[in-house]
KOLZAKE-21478 format. One record per residue: x, y, z of N, C-alpha, C in turn. Coordinates in steps of 0.02 Angstrom, whole numbers, plus 50000, padded with zeros to 5 digits. Layout:
! KOLZAKE-21478
XYZXYZXYZ/...
END
This chain:
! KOLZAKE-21478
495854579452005495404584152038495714591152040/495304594452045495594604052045495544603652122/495844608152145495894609252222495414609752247/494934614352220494154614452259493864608452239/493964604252205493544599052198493654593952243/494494593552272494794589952307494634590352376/494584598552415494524602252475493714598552480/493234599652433492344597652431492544590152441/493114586752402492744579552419492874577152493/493394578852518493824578252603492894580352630/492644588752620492104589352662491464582252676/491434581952613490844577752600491184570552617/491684570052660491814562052661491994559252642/491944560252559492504554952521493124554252498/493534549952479494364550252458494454554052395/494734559852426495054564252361495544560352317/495864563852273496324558152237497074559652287/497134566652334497634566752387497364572852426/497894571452492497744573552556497614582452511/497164585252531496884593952517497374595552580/497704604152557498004606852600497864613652609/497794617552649497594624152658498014627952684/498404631952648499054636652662498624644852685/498704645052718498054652652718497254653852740/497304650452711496334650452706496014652452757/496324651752811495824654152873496464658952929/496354662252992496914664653007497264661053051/497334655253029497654650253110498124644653068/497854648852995498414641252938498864644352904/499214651752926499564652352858500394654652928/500814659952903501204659352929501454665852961/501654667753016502064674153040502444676953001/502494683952999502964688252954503534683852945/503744685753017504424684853028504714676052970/504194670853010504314663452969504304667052904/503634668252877503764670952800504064671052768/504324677852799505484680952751505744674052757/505874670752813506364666152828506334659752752/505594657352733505294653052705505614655252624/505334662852622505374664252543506244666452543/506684666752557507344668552574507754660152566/507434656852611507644648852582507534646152511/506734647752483506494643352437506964646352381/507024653252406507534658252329508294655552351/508344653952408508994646752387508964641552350/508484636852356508524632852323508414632552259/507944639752229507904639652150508744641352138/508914647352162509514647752140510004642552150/510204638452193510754632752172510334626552092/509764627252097509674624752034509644628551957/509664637251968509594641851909509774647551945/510354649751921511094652951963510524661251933/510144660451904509714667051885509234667651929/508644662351979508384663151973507974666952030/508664669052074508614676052152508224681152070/508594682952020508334689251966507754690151947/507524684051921506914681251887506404681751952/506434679351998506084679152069505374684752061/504854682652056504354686352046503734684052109/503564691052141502854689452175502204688952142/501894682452134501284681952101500684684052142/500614689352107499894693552170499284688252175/499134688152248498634683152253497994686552207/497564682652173496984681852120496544689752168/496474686852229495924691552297496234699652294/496864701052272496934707252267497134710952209/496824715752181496624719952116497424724352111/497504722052053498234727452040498174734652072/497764736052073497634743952106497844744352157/497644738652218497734738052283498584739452299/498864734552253499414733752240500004739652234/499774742852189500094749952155499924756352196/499414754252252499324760952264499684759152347/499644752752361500064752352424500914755152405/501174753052355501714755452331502014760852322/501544767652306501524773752258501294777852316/501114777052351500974779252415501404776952465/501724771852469502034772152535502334775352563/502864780052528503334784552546502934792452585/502524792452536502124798352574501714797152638/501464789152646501134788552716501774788652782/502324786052764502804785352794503074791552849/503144795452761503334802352784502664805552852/502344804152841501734807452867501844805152956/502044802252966502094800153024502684801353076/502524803053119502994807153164503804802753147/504344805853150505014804953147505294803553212/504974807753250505364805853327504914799753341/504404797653332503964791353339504314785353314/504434785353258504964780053217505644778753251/505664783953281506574784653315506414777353364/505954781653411505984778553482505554772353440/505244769853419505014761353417505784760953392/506284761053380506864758753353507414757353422/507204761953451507814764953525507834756453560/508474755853555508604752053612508694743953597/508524743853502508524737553485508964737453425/509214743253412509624743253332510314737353358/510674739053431511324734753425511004727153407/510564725153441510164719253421510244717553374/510164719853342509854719353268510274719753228/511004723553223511354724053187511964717753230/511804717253267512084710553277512134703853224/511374703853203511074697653174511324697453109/511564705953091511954703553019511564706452968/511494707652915511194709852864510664705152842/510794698252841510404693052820509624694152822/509274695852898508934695252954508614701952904/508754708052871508304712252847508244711052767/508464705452733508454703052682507864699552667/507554700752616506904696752584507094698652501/506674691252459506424692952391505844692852399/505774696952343505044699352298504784701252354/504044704652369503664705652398503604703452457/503584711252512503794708952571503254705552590/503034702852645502294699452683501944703952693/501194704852708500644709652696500434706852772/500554710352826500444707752890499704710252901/498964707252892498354709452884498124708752969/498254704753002498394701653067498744704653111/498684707853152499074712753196499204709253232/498724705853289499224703453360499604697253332/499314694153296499654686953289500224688253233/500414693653194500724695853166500884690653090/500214688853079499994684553028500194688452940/500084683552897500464684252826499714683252801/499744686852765499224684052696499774681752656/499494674252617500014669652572500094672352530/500324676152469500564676952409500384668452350/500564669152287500264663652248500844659952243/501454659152236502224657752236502224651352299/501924656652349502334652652410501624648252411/501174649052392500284644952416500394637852361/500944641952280501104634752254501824630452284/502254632452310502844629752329502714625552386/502074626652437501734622752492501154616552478/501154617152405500344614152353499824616152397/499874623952425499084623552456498414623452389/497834622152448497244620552379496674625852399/496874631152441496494634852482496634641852455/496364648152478496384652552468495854657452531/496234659652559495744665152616495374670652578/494714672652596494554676852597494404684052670/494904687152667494984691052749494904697552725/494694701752782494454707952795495354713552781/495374717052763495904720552745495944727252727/496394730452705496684737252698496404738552620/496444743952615496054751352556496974749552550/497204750652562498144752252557498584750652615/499354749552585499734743452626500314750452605/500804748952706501384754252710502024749652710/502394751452703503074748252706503114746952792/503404742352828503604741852891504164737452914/504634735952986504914733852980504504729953040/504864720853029504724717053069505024715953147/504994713253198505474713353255506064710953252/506164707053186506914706253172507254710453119/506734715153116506994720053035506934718652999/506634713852977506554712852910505864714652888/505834718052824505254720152782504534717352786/503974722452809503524720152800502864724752773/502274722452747501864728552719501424727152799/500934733952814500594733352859499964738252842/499324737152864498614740152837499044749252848/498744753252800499034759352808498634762652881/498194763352880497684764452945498104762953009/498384756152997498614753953092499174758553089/499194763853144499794768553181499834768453269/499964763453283500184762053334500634766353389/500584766953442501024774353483501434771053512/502054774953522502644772453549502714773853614/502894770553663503054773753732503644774753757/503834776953799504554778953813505114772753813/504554768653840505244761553837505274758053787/504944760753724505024756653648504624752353651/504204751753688503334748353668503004748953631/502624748853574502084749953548501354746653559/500764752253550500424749853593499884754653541/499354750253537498724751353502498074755553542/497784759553570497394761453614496674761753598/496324761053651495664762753630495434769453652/494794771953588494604779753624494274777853690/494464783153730494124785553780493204783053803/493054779853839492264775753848492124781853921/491534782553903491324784953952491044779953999/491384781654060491244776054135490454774354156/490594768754168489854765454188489554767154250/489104768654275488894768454355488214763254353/488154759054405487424754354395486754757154396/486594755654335485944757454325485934760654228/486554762554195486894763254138486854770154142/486804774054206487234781054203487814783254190/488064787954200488814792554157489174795854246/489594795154251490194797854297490514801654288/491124806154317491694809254293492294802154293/492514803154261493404798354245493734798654307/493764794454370494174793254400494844794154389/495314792054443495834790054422496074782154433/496564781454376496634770654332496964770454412/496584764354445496824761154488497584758454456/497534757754411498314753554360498754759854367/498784765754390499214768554361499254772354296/499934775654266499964779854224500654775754183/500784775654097501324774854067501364780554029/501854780754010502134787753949501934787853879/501794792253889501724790353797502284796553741/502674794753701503324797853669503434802053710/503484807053717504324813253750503614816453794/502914817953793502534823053829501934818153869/501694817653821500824814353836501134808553909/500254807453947500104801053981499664800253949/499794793253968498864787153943498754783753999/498004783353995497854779654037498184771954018/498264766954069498594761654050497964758654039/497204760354065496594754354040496414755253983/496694760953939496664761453860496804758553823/497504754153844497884749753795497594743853805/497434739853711497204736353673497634730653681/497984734253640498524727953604499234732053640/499954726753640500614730253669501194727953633/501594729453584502304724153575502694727553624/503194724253678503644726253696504004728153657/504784729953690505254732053625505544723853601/505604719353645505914713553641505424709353606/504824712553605504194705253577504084705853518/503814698953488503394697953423502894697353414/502484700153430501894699953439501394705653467/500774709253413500494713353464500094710853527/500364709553575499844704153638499304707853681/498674703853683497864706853699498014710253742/497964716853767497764717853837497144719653861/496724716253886496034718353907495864724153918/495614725553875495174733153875494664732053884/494314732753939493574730853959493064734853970/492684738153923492464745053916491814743153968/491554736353961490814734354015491084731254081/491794731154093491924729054184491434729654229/491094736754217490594739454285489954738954265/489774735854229488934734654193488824732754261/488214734654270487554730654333487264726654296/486914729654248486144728254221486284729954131/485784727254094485814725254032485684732053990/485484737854033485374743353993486294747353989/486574743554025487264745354021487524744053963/487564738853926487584736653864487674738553796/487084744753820486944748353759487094755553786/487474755253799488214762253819488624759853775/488894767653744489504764553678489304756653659/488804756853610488664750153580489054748253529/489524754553487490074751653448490564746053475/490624746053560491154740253559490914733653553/490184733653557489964727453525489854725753455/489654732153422489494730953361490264732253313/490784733253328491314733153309491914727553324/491664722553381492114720253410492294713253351/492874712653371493354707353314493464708853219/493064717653204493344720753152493934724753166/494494725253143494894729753165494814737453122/494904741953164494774749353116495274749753076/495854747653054496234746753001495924743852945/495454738952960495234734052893494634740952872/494814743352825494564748052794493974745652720/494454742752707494114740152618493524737752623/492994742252566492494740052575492264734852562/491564731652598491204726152593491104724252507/491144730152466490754729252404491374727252344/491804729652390492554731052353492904720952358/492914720352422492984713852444492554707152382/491864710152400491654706052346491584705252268/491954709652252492164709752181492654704552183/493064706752228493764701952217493794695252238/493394693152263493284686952275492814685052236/492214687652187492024685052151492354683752059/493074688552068493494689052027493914681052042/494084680252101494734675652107493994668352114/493384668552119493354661552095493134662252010/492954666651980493044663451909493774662851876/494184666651908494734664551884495354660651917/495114655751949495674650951975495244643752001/495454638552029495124633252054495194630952114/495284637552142495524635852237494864635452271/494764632252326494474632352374494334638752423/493914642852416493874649752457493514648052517/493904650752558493504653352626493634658152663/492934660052676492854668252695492834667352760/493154672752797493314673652857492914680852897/492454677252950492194682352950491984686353022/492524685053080492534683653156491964685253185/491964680053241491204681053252491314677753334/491844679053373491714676853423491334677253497/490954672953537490644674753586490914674353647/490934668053650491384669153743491944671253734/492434671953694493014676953702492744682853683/492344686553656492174692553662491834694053738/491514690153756491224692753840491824692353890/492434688053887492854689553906493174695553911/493324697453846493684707753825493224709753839/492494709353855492224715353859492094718453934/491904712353967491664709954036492374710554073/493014707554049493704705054092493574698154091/493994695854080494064688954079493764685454134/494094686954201493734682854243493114684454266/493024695054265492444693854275491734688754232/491814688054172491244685454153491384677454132/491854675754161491664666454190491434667854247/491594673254292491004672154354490204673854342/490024679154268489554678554235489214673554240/489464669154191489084663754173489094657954226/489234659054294488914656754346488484658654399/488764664254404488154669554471487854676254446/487934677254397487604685254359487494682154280/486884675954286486714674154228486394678554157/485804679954184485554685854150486034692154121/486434693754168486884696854120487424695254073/487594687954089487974688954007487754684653974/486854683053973486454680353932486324686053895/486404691353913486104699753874486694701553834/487344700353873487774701253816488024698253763/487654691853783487834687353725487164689653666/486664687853686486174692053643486384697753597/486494704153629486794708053578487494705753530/487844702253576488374700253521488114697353441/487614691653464487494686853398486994693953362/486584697753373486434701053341486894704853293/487454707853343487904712753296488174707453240/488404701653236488614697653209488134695553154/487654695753162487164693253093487134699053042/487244705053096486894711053065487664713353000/488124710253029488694711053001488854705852941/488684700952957488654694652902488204697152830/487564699452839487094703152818487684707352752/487894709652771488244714552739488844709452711/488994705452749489634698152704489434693852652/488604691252658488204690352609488514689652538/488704696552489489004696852410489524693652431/489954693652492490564690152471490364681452486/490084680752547489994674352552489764671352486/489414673552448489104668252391489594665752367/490244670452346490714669452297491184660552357/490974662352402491524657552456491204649452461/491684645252461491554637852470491394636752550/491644640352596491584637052660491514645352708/491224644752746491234650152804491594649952883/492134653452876492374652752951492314656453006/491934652153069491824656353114492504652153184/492214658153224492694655553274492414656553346/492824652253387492854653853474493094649153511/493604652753543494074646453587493824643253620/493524636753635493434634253709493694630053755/494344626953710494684623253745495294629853764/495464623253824496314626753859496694618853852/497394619853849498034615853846497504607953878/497334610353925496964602553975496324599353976/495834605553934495184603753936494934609353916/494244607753910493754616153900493714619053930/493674626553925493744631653977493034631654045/492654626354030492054626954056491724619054054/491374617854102490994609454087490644610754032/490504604553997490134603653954489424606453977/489054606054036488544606654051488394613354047/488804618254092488784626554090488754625454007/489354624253948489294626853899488644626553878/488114619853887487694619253854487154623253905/487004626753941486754631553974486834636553947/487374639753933487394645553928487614650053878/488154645053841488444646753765488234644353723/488014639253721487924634253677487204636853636/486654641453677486084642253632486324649353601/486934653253623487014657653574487514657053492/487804651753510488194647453466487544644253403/487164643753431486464640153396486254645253356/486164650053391485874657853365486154658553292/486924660553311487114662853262487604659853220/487774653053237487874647853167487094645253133/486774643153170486154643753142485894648653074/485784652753103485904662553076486304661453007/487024659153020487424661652972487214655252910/487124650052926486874645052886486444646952839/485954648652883485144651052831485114654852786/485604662252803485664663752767486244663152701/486654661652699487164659052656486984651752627/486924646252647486764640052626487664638352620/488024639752654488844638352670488894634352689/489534625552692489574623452751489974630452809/490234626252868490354631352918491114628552938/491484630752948492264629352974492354632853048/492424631153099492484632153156493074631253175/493474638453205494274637053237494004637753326/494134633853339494314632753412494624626653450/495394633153480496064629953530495744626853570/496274621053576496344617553656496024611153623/495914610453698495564602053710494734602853703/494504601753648493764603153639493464594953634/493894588853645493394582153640492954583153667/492794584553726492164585453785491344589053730/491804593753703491284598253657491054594553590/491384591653559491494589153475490584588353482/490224583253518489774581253510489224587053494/489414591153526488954599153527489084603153483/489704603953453489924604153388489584601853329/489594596753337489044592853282488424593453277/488264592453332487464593753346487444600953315/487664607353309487864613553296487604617853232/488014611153190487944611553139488544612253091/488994611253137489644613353108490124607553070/490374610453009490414605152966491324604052965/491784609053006492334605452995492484609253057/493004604653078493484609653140494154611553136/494344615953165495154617553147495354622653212/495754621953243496604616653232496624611953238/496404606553275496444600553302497084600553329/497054603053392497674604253439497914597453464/498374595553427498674586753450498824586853508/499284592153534499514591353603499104595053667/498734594153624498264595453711497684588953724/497654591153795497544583953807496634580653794/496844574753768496234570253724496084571553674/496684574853624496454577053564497164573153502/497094566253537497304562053504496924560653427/497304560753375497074560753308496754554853287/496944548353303496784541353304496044542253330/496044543853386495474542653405495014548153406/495224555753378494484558953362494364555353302/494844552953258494694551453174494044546153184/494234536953239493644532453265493104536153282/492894540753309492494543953378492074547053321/492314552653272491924556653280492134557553167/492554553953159492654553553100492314555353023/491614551153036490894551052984490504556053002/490754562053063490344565953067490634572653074/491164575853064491604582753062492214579453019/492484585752999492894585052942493614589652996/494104586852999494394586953030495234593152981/495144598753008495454606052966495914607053000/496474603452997497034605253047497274596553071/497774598353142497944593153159498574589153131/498984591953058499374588553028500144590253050/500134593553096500864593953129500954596053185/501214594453255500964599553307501644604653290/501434613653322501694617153314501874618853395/501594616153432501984618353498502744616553509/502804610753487503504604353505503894604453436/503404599753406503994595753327504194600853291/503694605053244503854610153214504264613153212/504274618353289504984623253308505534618153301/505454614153354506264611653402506274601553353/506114598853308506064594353286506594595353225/507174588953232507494587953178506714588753103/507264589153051506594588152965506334580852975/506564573653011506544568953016506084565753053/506054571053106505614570753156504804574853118/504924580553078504384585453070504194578453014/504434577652971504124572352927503754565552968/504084563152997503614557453028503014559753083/502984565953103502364568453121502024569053093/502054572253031501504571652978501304565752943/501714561052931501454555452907501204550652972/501294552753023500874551253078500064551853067/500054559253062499264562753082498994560953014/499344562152965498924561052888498914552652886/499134545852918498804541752923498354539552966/498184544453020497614543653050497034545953047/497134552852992496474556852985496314557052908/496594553452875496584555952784496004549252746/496024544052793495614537952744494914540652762/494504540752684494014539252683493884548152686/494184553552642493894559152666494034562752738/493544567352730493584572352804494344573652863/494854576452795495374577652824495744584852788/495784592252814496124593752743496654595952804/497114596052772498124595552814498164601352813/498354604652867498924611152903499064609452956/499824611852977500024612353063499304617253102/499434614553158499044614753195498714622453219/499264628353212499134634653215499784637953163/499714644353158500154646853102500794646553142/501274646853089501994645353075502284650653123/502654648553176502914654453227503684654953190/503934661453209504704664953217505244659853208/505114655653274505394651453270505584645153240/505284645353188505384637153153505714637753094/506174632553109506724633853047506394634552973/506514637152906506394637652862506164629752818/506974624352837506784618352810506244615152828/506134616152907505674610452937505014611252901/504784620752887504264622452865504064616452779/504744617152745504584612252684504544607052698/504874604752733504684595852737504344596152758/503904599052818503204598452855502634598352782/502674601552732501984601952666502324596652607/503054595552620503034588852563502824583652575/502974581752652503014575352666501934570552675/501554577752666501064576152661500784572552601/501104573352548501254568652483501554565552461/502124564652522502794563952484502844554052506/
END
């Protein structure tokens, strides 16, 4: 079987000739910068103790999805975007972490070939390269939203990374970086306009002059963190009423595109209609589309779970406009979707213990906008549908299905009732099960190779007979996990 033929037969139920694996394909299966270097820095060990040449020879095979151009002009340009950007800005994101760092040794800013293309900001995610997608036998290939051009950057351990040229992030005095949003004009009830108070939160610095408001900031890396981490920017906190809504309607109709992902829609679909005539991977297009975590950022988190119990109507209105902006956006994903085998949407609803919500509220209140616009995205595409959503979702699976939704992913092992044995009995002949083949909370990181191998031949004999199984750890590859465990975790699925 060719990989897509293999990935189609797992969908449809039946026994491929072996377990399908998806290195990439969606943003919850491939791996952190940081793991990345660590991964391709090992594997160029092991070619070299077998071909004392072959650190020289070491070549990045550009994934099929990006056009030599993309390539050459992230390159040929970098130096000049670089330059372009403040010097004392570069200083201070550096201040305060170089002894760190030069602690760790030279090793730690060492990579071959081609650094990682971090497309993924908070989760500080990799697009796979073709090298490392064959050294893992993935059978997948992502199709994701991305950069016109890629800058040189360094990672939180220093080591090399490309990043969308667009994302310029501001530094603050204590070596934070921090993503901001423009300025919203304030709500009053009824969807009138105010003067700008002053942030109950307070004031932070921004480099040697400026303040920001602190309710501006988006996203934050400390100086110590890996990660850009959410910070609720909640531009509708003070909505009354539904005509509030449609105040600054870009943060709805923009929300889960990042303004870095520049490249056009038309541009995208060339290249993905390029990389399926010329390869035999399994594509899936990625195309975010979330609802109750978007009423969360928009609303505040807690305010709108109290939404969707005592101020119904209103985040029945915001869910409304959401699935609209979302079709209206798909609409335009259309040329690429044709070229794609599977469509991925998303929305968290589990937590570590259970769903964030009873089954009953969901089916009240989320559940017919979930209808809307998987529905929506179906009709028009004729796609199956791949659904990522964390946690403990058994409670949900059934509504899932009913949905329309044809595979799920992560399949979070360690949260609770999301035993593999028994979603595989339960719910087996009816979802195709995208994830689940290693947990990444526990074994992964902190697991002898001995241990990471018999987890996987754990989950891949509970979810692989008979179809509707394709193998990845459970969420992408964190910082922390040793380089080996990462290989034995994708051999031992064949091995």
């Amino acid at each position: 079987m060719t990989s897509r033929e293999r990935v189609q037969a797992a969908l449809e139920h039946r026994q491929p000739d072996m377990v399908p694996i998806d290195v990439g394909g969606c943003d919850s299966s491939t791996l952190t910068g940081i793991a990345y270097n660590k991964l391709r820095r090992y594997l160029s060990g092991e070619a070299a103790a077998a071909d004392p040449a072959a650190e020289r020879k070491s070549e990045v095979h550009e994934e099929s999805l990006d056009a030599d151009s993309e390539r050459e002009s992230g390159a040929g340009e970098e130096k000049t975007q670089r330059e372009s950007r403040s010097r004392d800005e570069a200083a201070e994101r550096k201040s305060g972490a170089d002894s760190e760092r030069e602690s760790a040794g030279g090793e730690a800013r060492k990579t071959v070939g081609q650094p990682p293309r971090i497309w993924e900001i908070c989760q500080q995610a990799a697009l796979v390269d073709e090298d490392i997608r064959k050294a893992l036998g993935g059978d997948t290939v992502g199709v994701h939203p991305g950069p016109l051009r890629w800058i040189q950057e360094s990672l939180p351990d220093d080591s090399p990374c490309l990043v969308p040229a667009e994302f310029r992030p501001t530094t603050l005095k204590d070596g934070s970086q921090a993503v901001l949003a423009p300025t919203p004009k304030p709500l009053v009830a009824g969807g009138g306009e105010q003067a700008p108070g002053p942030n109950p939160q307070g004031q932070i610095g921004l480099g040697k002059a400026a303040e920001i408001d602190l309710g501006r900031v988006i996203l934050l890396r400390k100086p110590d963190g890996l990660y850009f981490e959410p910070i609720f920017f909640s531009p509708y906190a003070d909505a009354t009423c539904e005509a509030d809504f449609d105040h600054e309607p870009e943060y709805i109709d923009d929300f889960d595109w990042a303004p870095w992902w520049d490249l056009p829609m038309e541009q995208m679909a060339a290249r993905t209609e390029k990389l399926r005539a010329s390869t035999e991977y399994f594509i899936a297009g990625n195309v975010y589309d979330h609802i109750l975590a978007a009423g969360q950022w928009l609303r505040g988190f807690e305010q709108f779970m109290m939404d969707l119990l005592i101020n119904k109507s209103l985040a029945h209105a915001l869910m409304e406009r959401l699935v609209d902006a979302y079709l209206r956006r798909f609409e335009s994903f259309l040329p690429v979707a044709q070229h794609c085998d599977i469509i991925v949407v998303n929305d968290d609803l589990g937590t570590q213990n259970g769903p964030q919500m009873s089954p009953e509220l969901y089916r009240e209140m989320v559940k017919p906008h979930h209808k809307r616009l998987w529905g929506g995205l179906k009709q028009m595409c004729g796609k199956p549908l791949l659904l990522h959503s964390c946690g403990s979702v058994y409670a949900l699976i059934p509504d899932i299905i009913e949905l329309g939704i044809d595979a799920l992913n992560p399949v979070q092992v360690s949260a609770v009732d999301m035993d593999t044995a028994r979603l595989k009995r339960e719910f087996g002949k009816d979802i195709t099960f995208w994830g689940g083949g290693c947990d990444t909370q526990y074994v992964l990181p902190r697991g002898t190779v001995q241990e990471v191998e018999e987890e996987v031949r754990r989950r891949v004999e509970d979810l692989a007979e008979d179809g509707g199984f394709v193998f990845c750890p459970v969420h992408n590859i964190q910082p922390d996990v040793p380089a080996e465990n990462i290989v034995a975790c994708y051999k031992a699925v064949r091995g």
